[in-house]
N, C-alpha and C positions, 0 to 999 in steps of 0.2 A: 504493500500500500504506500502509494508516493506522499510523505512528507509524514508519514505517521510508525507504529508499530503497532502490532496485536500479541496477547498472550492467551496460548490455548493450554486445558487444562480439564482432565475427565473428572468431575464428582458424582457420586452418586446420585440419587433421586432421594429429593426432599432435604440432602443437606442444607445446612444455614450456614455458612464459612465464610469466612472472610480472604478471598485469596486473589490472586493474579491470574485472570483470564479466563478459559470457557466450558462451561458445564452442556455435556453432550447426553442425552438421550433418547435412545433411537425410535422409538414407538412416538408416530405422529400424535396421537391424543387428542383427534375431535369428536365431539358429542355425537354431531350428526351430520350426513353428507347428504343430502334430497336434492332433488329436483324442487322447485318451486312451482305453488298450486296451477298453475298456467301454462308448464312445463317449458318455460322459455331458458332458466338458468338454472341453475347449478348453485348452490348455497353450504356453505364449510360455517359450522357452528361449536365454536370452541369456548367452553364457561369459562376457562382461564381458571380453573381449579385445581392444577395439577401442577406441576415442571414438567412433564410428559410432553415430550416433540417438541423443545425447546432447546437452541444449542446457542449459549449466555455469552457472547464475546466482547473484553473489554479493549476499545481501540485510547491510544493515549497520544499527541504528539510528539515528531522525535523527539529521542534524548529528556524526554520528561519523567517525570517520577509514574508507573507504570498505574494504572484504576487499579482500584480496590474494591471488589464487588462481594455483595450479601443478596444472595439470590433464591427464593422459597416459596413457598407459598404461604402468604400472611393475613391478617385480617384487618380490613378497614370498612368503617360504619357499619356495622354486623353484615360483610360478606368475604369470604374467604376468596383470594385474590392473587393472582402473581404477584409478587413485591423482589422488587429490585431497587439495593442502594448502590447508589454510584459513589465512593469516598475517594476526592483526590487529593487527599491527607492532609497534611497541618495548614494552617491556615496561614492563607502568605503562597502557597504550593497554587501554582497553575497548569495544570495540564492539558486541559482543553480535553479532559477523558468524555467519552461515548460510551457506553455499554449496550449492546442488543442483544435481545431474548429473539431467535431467529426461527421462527416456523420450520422445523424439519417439513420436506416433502411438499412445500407448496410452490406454486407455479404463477405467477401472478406479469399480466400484461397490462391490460385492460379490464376496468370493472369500478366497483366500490369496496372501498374496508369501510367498516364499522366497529368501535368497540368506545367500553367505556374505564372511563381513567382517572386516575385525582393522583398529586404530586406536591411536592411541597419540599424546601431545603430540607438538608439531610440536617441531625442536632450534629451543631458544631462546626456548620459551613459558616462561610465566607460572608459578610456581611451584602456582597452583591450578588449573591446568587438568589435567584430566581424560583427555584423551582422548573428545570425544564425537562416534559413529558410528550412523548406525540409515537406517532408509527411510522416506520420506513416502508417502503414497498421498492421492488426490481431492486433487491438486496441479492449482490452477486461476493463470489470469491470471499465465503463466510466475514462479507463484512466490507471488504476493501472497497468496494462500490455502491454505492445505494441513494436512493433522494428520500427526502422525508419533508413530511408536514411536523412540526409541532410547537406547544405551547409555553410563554411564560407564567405559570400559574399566577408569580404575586405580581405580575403586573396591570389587568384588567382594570381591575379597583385600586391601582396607585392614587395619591393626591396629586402627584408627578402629569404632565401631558402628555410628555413625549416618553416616558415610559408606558403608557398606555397605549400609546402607538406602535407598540415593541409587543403586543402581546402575540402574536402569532404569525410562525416563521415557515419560511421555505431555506431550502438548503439541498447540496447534491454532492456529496465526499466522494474523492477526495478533492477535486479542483476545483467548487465553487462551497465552502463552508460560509457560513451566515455572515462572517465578516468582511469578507470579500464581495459579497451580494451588495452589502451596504454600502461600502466604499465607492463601488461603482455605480450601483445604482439605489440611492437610495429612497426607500419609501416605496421599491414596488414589489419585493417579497417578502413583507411583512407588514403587516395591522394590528389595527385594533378590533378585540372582541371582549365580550362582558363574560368573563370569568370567573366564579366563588373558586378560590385556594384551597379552600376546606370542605367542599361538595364533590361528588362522584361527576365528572362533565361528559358528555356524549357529541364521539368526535365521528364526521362521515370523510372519507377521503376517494373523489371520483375520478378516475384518470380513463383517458382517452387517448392513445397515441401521444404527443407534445406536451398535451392540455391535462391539467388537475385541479381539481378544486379542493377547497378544506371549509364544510359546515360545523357547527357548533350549537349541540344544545336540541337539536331539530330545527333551525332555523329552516324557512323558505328558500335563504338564498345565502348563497355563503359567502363568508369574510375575509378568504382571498385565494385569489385566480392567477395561477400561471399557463401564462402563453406559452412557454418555451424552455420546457424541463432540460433540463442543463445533460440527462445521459441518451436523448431524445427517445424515440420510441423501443424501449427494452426491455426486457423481460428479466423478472429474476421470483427474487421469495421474499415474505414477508416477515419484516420483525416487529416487534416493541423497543421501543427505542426511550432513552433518558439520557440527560446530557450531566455535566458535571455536578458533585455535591447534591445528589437531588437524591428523595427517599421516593418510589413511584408504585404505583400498584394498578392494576391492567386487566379487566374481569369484559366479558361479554364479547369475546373479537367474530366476526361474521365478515364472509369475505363470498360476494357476489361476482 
């Protein structure tokens, strides 16, 4: 992966450890695989209740101090949940760490994900972290490539503006990371959207060849639209995705 590094690493199923890199489990783990009442699609229905078909890989930038991942099945607002911590250790420590919980066995082009999420600084992070949570999709080369939609939890409801403006990101590793979006163009792969920190939120992500969107909440209409996905039209697998310092948990993923 150009300009980063990954660490892989087999734990078993259901451990809670604190370690460097990726927990592999080979049984995919979806609930249910139907046809849709209409019979037009195909629908993958995963409670997110298990580590089952999950391969956890944490990417850190070079030469940084490596993520530190807590990876299990946890419980938040009484529902038992993927939970993944991102830790990029002492404070002052930047790593610009990623972690993804990677769909074993999925295949994903075109379509919608759906799942639901809540995220929040890990205890002990960094006074500017965020909270950030969202899903990858056309996740290739367990990790090294992939575009994602997702969220900065405590920004929605900042006092701040332009924090507010920062709540929901586009991004496409390795060559276009969220900072580089901004620099060059700023203001048009990321927005604002009204997000509670501490509520369960329900994310839809539609892609179409080039084009993806990212709804929130069930809105109508959703809160930001890219023209012109940075791996263009590609296929890969789907993960759960959490960005640095962040505590994340991941229940209901559906993928049409």
């Amino acid at each position: 992966m150009s300009g980063s590094k990954r660490q892989l690493v087999a734990i078993p199923i259901f451990a809670c450890l604190l370690l460097i890199g990726t927990k592999t489990v080979p049984a995919f783990g979806v609930e249910s695989l139907r046809d849709d009442p209409k019979g037009t699609q195909q629908v993958s229905a995963l409670p997110l209740d298990t580590m089952n078909g999950l391969e956890v890989v944490g990417i850190s930038e070079k030469g940084a101090v490596p993520v530190k991942i807590q990876s299990a099945v946890g419980n938040y607002s009484g529902r038992r949940a993927v939970r993944l911590v991102n830790d990029d250790g002492p404070v002052g420590t930047v790593s610009g760490g990623q972690v993804l919980a990677i769909i074993m066995g999925s295949d994903f082009e075109d379509g919608t994900i759906e799942a639901e999420i809540a995220g929040f600084p890990r205890q002990g992070a960094k006074p500017s972290t965020r909270g950030f949570i969202g899903v990858a999709f056309r996740v290739q080369d367990h990790g090294s490539r992939y575009e994602a939609f997702y969220l900065r939890m405590t920004n929605g409801r900042a006092d701040d503006q332009l924090r507010r403006n920062h709540s929901a990101q586009y991004m496409s590793q390795p060559e276009f990371p969220w900072n580089r979006l901004r620099q060059e163009s700023p203001g048009v792969y990321e927005s604002y959207v009204d997000i509670d920190p501490e509520a369960w939120t329900k994310i839809k992500v539609v892609v179409s060849g080039r084009k993806a969107q990212l709804y929130v909440n069930g809105a109508d209409r959703p809160c930001l639209i890219v023209n012109d996905l940075k791996l263009g039209a590609a296929r890969g697998q789907i993960a759960l995705w959490t960005g640095s310092d962040t505590e994340a948990y991941f229940s209901n993923l559906t993928i049409r």
